[in-house]
N, C-alpha and C positions, 0 to 999 in steps of 0.2 A: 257502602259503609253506613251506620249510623249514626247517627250524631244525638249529645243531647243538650240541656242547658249545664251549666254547672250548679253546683246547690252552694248553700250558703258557705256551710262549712269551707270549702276550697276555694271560697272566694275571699274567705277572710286568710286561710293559707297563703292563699296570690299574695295579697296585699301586706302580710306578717314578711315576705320573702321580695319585697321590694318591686312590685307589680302593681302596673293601672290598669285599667281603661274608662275613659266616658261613662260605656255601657255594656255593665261584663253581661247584659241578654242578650246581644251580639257573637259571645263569642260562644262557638257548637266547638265539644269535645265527644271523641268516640271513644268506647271500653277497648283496654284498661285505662283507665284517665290515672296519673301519676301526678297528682299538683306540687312533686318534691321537682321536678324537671323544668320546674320554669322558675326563673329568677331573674331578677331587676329587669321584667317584660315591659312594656309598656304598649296593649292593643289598643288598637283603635280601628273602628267602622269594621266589617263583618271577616271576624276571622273564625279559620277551621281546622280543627287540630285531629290528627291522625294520633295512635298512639305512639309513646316512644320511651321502650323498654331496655334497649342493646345498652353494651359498651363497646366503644371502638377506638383503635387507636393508631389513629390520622399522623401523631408522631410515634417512630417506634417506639416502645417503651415507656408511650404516656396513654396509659388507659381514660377515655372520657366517655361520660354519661350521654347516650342523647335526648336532648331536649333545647332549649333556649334559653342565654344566658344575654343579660348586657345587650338589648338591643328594643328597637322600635320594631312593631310589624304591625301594617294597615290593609287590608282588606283583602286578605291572603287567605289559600287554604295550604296546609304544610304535611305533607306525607308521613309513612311512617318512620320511627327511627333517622329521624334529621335533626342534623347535630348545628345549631345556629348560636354564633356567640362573636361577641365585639362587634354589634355594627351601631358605627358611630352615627350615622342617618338616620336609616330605614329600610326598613323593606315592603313595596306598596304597589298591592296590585300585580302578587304574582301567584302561579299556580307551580307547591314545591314539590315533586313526587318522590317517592322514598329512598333512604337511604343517600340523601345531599350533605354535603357537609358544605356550611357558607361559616367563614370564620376571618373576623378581620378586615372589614371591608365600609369603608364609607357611607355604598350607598346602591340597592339596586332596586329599580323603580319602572314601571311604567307609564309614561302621562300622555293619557289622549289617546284618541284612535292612532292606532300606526302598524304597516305591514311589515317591519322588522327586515328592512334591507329588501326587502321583495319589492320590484319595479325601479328599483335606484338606476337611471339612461346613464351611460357611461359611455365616455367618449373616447371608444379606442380608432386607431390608425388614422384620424383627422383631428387635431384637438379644437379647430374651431368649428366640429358637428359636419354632420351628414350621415356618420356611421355607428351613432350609437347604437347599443345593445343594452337593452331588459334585463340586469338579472334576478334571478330566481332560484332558489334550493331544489327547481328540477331542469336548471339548464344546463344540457350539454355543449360539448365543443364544436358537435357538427349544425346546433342549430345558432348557435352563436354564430357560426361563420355565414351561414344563408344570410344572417337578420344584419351581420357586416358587411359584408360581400355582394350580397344578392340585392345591390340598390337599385338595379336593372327594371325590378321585376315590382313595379308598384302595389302589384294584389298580392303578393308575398311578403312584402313589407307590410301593409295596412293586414293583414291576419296575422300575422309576429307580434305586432302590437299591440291589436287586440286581446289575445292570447293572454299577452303579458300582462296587459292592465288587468283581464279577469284572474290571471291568479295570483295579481297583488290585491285587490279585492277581497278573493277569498281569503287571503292571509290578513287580513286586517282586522283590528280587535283594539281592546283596550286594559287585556292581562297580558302579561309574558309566563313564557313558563320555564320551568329549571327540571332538567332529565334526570331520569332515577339514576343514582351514582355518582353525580355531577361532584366536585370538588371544586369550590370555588374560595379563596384565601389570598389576604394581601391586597386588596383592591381595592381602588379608589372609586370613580362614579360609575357605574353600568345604568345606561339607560335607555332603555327601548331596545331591550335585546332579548331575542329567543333563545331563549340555552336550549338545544333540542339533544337527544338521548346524554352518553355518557361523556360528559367534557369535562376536561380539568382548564382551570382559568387561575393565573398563580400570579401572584405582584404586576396587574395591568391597569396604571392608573387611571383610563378613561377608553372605557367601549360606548359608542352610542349608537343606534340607527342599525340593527344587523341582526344576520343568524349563525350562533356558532353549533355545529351540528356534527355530535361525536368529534367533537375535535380539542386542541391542545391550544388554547393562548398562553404564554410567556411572561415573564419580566420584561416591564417597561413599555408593552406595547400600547401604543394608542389609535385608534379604530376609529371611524365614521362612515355607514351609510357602506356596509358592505356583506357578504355572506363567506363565509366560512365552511368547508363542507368537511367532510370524512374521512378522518385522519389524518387531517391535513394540522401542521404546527406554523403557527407565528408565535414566535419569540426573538426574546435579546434584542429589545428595543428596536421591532418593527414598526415601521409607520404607512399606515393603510388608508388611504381614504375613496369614495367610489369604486371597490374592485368586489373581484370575483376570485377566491380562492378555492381550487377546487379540490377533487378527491386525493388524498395521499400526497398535498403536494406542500413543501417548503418555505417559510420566508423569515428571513432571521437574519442576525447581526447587522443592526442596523439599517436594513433595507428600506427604501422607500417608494411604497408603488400609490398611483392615485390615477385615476382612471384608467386602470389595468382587468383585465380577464389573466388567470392563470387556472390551464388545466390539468386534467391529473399528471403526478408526479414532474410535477417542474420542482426546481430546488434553486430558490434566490439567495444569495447571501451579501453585505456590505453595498452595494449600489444601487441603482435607481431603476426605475421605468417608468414611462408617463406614456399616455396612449398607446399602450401595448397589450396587442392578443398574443397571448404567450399558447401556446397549442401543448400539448402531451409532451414531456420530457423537458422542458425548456430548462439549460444549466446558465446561472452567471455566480460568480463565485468572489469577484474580486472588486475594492472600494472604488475603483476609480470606471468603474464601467457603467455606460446608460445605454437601457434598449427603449427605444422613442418610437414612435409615429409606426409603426414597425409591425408585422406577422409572422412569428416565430415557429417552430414544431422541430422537435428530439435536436435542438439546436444548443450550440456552445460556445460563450462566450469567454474570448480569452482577455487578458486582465486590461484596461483600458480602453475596449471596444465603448464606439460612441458612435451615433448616426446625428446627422441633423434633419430635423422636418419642415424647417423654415430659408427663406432666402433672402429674410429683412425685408420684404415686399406687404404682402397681406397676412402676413403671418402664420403662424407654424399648421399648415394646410397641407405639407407634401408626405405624401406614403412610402413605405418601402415594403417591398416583399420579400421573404427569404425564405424559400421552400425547404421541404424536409428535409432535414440531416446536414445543415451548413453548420461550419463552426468559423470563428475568426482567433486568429491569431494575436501576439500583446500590441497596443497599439492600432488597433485595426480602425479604419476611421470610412464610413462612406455618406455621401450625400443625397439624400432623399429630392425625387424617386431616383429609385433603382429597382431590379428583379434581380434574385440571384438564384440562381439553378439549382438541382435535386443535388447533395454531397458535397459540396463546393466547397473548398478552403480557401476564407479570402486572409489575405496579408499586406498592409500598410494601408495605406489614405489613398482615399477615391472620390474625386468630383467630376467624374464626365458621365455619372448617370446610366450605369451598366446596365445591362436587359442580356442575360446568358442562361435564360430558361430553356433557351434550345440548343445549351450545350451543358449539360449535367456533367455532374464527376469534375467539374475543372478545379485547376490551381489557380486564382484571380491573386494576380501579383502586383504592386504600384512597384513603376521604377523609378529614378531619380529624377525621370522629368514631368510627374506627376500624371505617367501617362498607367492602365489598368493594363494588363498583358493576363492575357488567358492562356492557359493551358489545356487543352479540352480532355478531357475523360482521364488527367491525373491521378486523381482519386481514385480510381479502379484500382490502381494496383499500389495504394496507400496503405500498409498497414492498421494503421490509426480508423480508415477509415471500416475494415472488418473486426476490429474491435468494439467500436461505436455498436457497428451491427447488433456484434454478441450482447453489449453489454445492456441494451434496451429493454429486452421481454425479463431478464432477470432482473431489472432493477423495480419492477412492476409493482409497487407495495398494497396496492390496493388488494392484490392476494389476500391479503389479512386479515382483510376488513371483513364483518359479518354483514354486509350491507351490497346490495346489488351494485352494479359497475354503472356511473352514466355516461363514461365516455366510450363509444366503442373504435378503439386502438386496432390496426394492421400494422404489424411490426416487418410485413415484407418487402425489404430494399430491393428484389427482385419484384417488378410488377406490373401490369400494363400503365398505371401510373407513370412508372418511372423508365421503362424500355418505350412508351411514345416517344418521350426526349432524347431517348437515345438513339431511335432510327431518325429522328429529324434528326437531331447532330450528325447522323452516319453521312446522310443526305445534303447535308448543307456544307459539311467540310469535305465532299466528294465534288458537289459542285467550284467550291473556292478550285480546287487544284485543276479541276478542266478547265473554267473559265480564265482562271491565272496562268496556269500552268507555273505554279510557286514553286522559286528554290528552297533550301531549306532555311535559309538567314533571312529570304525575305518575307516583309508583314502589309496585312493588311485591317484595315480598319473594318469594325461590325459591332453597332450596337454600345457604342462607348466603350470598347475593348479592340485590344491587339491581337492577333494573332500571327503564328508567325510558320513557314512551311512545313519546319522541320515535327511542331507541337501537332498540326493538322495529320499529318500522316501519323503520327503514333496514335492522332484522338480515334483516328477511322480503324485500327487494329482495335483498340481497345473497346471502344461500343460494339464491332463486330465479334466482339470474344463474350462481352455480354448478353448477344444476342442469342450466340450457339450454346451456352449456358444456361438461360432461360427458357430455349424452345426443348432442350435435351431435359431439363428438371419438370418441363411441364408434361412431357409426353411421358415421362419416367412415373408421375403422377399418376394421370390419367389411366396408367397400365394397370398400377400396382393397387387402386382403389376398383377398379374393373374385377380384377383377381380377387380382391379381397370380400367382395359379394358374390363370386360368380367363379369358383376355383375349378369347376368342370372345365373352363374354358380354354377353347384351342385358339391356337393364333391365327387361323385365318380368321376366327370368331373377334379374335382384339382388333384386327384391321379394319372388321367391319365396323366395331366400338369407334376406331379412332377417325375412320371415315365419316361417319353419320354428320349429319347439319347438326349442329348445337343450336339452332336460331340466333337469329337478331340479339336478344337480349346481352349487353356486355360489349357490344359492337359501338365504333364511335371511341369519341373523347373518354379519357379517365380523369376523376379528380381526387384532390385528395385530401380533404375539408378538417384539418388541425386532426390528421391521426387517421379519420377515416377514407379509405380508400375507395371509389364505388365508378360507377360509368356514367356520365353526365346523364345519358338518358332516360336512364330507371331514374335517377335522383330529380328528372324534370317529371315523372310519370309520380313520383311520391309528392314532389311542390305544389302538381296538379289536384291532385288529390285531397291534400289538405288546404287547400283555395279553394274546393270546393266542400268541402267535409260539414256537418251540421256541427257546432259546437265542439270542436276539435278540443284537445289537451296535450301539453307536454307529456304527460306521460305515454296516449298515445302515439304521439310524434315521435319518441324516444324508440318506443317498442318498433314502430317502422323502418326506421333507421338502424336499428339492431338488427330486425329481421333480413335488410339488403346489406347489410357487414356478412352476417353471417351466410352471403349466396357468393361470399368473393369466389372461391374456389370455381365452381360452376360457373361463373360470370367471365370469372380472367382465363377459361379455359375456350371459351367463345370469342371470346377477344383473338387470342392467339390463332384458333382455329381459323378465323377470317382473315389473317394476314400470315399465316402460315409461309404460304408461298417467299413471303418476303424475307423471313426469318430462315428458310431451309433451303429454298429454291422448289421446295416440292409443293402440287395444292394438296391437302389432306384427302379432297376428294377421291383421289387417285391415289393415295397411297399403298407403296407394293411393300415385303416385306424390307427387302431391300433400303427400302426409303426412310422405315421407322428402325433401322439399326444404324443407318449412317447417321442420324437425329442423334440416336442416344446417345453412338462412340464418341460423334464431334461434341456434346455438351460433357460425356467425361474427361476428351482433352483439353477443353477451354476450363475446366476446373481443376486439372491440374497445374493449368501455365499459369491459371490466376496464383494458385501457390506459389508456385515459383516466383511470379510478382513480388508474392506480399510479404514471401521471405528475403528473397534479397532489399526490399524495403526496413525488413526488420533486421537484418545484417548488420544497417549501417547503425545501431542501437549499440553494437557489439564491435563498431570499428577502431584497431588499435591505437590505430594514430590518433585518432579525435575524441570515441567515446571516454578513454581512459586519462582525458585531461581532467586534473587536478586528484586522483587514485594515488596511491602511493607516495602522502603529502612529504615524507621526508629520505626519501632515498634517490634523491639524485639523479643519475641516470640509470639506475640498478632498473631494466627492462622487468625483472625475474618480480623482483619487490611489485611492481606496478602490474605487471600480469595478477599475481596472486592478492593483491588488497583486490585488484577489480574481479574478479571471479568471485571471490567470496561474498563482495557485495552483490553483481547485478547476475552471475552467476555464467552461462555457457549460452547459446543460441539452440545450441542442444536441450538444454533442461528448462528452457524456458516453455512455461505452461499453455499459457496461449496460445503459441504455435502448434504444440503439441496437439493438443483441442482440436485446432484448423486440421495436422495433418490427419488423425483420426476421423475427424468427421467426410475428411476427404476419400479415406480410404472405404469406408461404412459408402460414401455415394458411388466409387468406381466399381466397388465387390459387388452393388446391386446391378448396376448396368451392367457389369458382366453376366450377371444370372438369367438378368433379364433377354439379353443378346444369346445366351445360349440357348434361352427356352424356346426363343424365335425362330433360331436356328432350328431344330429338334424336328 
């Protein structure tokens, strides 16, 4: 664009229409220059004006001019068509690109060099250090979790960090800038903050130290020394200080996070967190709940959950781990450390320090004498808990977003991840019963939990119904992706597919690093990599951990081939036809008992005696009255949708295993 000086004539307009500066040779105007669009200005030090022609209107129904009314602006350059009016400060030291509207606002400024929330250490899951994390507007979930997690690995730490300090560095400057679209009104001081592409920022009396990037600030919120990312909303008097808000994710009513990570799509509302990595999907919802010292992912807090990370010793220094998909119950209370296993529902208070990662799926129960009682692989045939499932990949909002994804998300509760835990569970509560030889009322102790005969023998049914489940959907896969490149082919030709060595790769440990799922292996052969790499970057670092997301398939299907045996009885080596139809039939019967499970779980939603308490508030004992309010409200077990969903989907997996079992046959 070009600029020029202004001439006399429109400087004597400026100043007719209530406008300074020092030194109107400072300030550069580009054609069309409109000296009707500026009023009670006051420039100072090197400002640059775009032109500004449009009307627009910010309130329905109230057309407004753009240009600048009623304010200060120092050393700025101002896009086209930006609508700037009521700022009782200033505005100093920004870059405004077109189509902003700033109205009503005290004060937005830069002072001093500053990287804008980039490099701000946060102290998640120890609050007196050892585990902070860097962040940065290209940090993901999974390298968060290496640079929390991986304190093991000294050269992987000291290249995190470097990393970090170089792209706080490179973010470091001494203008801020405001994104084309931006919408900023009602606000009190902003200072030192990157407004980056389209944000709306609305009644937020005090931002300072951060970047808000395509996103939504609120009423009331007040910010320090944090990032903001994409799509993501804090409002209704959030309180933010040292965190990480990531893509598409929540924080509102009150909430109060400070030294927090949250990644995409968590949604906080009314309570607290202080040293929490909150992972992909993290829900808490209710005022009296705090997630502390804690590692959360697609987790749900129920109303008054509370952990503690101290013991009045050295202070608040103890961690707790909750693996994917746990939820807690009202009142759920437990004592850091702890580990809590893949799906787990805990309920009531807990201080004996549970570690049940090698019994996923449980029901962790406190009972009256403050003792933790496990359930093992409860969960499995929870309801609630194939609900969770479903409701995950749909509640995904980053969909929407026109901006690439940085977290990469596996949404599969089937997975080598989470069936390793479940043949150690299979194996570990197969051992309790030999070594015991346990009745059904008697318990034993493991790992600061109960367990008790009768729980054991259902946990061993139910991770074996998981098993035959997972090896029949894997193989069901593997068939139907074979055919789907390759539809000349005969089934002695699939045998030969399903025989072959997959390699190494995928073999070994799984983890599953806030969302992503991968095989310890490859993710040490990527660590490696980048500890050696010339000049590494998050964004390369990103792009490689995207690229081993996207080999799950391939990788988890080497997994399973290498322990095949364990899972079927058969090695794949040797596989006859025989062998891969009894694989299939047995994973379509273990998905249909899981139904059966999940519906008699969900039956008791629809139980007369008990669901239908307080239905029918004024008819006595009239059964008929009470049947018909409660139908009409929760409706039949029959019409209910969800189920319906499950059975469909159920029926769509058994109709292929048959096709597929006939084509074998043939």
């Amino acid at each position: 664009m070009n600029y020029r000086k202004l001439s006399p004539a429109e400087i004597s307009q400026l100043e007719r229409q209530g406008c300074s500066s020092p030194d109107w040779g400072l300030l550069d105007v580009a054609e069309p220059f409109d000296a009707g669009r500026y009023r009670n200005v006051r420039f100072i030090g090197k400002v640059s004006l775009a032109p500004a022609q449009g009307v627009k209107c910010f309130i329905p129904g109230v057309p407004q001019q753009t240009g600048i009314y009623d304010a200060t602006v120092a050393d700025c350059t101002i896009g086209r068509d930006v609508f700037i009016h009521g700022v009782r400060g200033a505005l100093v030291n920004l870059d405004i690109e077109d189509d902003v509207r700033i109205e009503s606002v005290f004060s937005i400024t830069c002072e001093g060099e500053t990287s804008f929330g980039n490099g701000v250490r946060v102290s998640v899951l120890s609050e007196t250090g050892g585990r902070e994390v860097s962040i940065n507007t290209e940090l993901s979930a999974p390298v968060a979790y290496m640079e929390a997690l991986y304190r093991h690995n000294a050269r992987l730490s000291h290249r995190l960090a470097e990393m970090s300090d170089k792209f706080a560095e490179s973010r470091r400057s001494t203008r801020a800038g405001i994104g084309r679209g931006s919408d900023i009104a009602n606000c009190g001081m902003i200072l030192n903050v990157d407004i980056q592409g389209k944000c709306k920022i609305h009644n937020a009396p005090r931002l300072k130290n951060g970047t808000i990037r395509n996103a939504t600030v609120g009423a009331e919120v007040v910010a320090s020394d944090f990032i903001i990312m994409d799509g993501a909303r804090v409002e209704a008097a959030a309180l933010v200080k040292h965190s990480f808000v990531g893509q598409a994710s929540t924080l509102s009513s009150l909430f109060s996070a400070h030294d927090s990570l949250f990644f995409c799509n968590c949604h906080l509302e009314n309570g607290e967190s202080a040293a929490t990595f909150a992972g992909p999907f993290t829900n808490s919802m209710h005022k009296s709940t705090l997630l502390i010292g804690g590692i959360f992912s697609f987790f749900n807090a129920g109303s008054g959950t509370n952990q503690s990370n101290h013991m009045y010793k050295l202070g608040p220094m103890h961690q707790g781990i909750t693996t994917r998909g746990v939820k807690t119950a009202s009142d759920c209370y437990i004592l850091w450390p702890a580990a809590i296993g893949t799906f787990t529902m805990v309920m009531g208070r807990h201080y004996a320090h549970p570690d049940t990662r090698k019994l996923p799926f449980g029901y962790l129960i406190a009972d009256g004498r403050n003792r933790s009682l496990l359930l093992p692989g409860a969960a499995i045939a929870s309801i609630g808990t194939a609900r969770d499932v479903d409701k995950w990949p749909a509640r995904d909002k980053r969909e929407k977003l026109d901006v690439p994804m940085l977290d990469p998300v596996n949404f599969h509760w089937l997975s080598p991840y989470t069936l390793q835990t479940v043949v150690e569970g299979r194996t570990l509560l197969e051992g309790f019963l030999r070594e015991r030889k346990l009745t059904d009322k008697e318990e034993i102790d493991y790992n600061g939990v109960v367990l008790n005969g009768k729980g054991i023998r259902r946990g061993i049914r139910l991770y074996q119904l998981l098993m035959e489940l997972f090896a029949g959907m894997m193989v069901r896969r593997k068939i139907m992706t074979t055919v789907a490149t390759r539809p000349e082919i005969t089934p002695s030709g699939l045998l030969d597919v399903l025989r072959a060595d997959p390699g190494e790769e995928g073999t070994g440990v799984w983890v599953d690093m806030a969302g992503m799922q991968a095989p310890r292996g490859e993710l040490d052969k990527l660590v490696d990599r980048l500890i050696e790499a010339e000049n590494p970057t998050f964004t390369e670092l990103n792009r490689d951990l995207w690229a081993l997301h996207d080999r799950y398939f391939s990788l988890s299907w080497s997994w399973l081939w290498h322990r095949m045996e364990e899972f079927t009885g058969s090695a794949p080596s040797e596989f006859s036809l025989e062998n891969v139809i009894d694989i299939l039939t047995r994973g379509a019967a273990a998905a249909e008992s899981l139904e059966d499970y999940l519906r008699k779980d969900a039956d008791k939603e629809f139980n007369p005696d008990k669901a239908s308490i307080g239905f029918g508030i004024d008819s006595s004992d009239d059964c008929a009255e009470i049947r018909d309010d409660f139908e009409r409200v929760r409706g039949n077990i029959g019409s209910q949708r969800f189920l319906a969903k499950l059975h469909q989907q159920l029926l769509t997996y058994v109709h292929s295993i048959n096709n597929l079992v006939a084509v074998l046959k043939a």
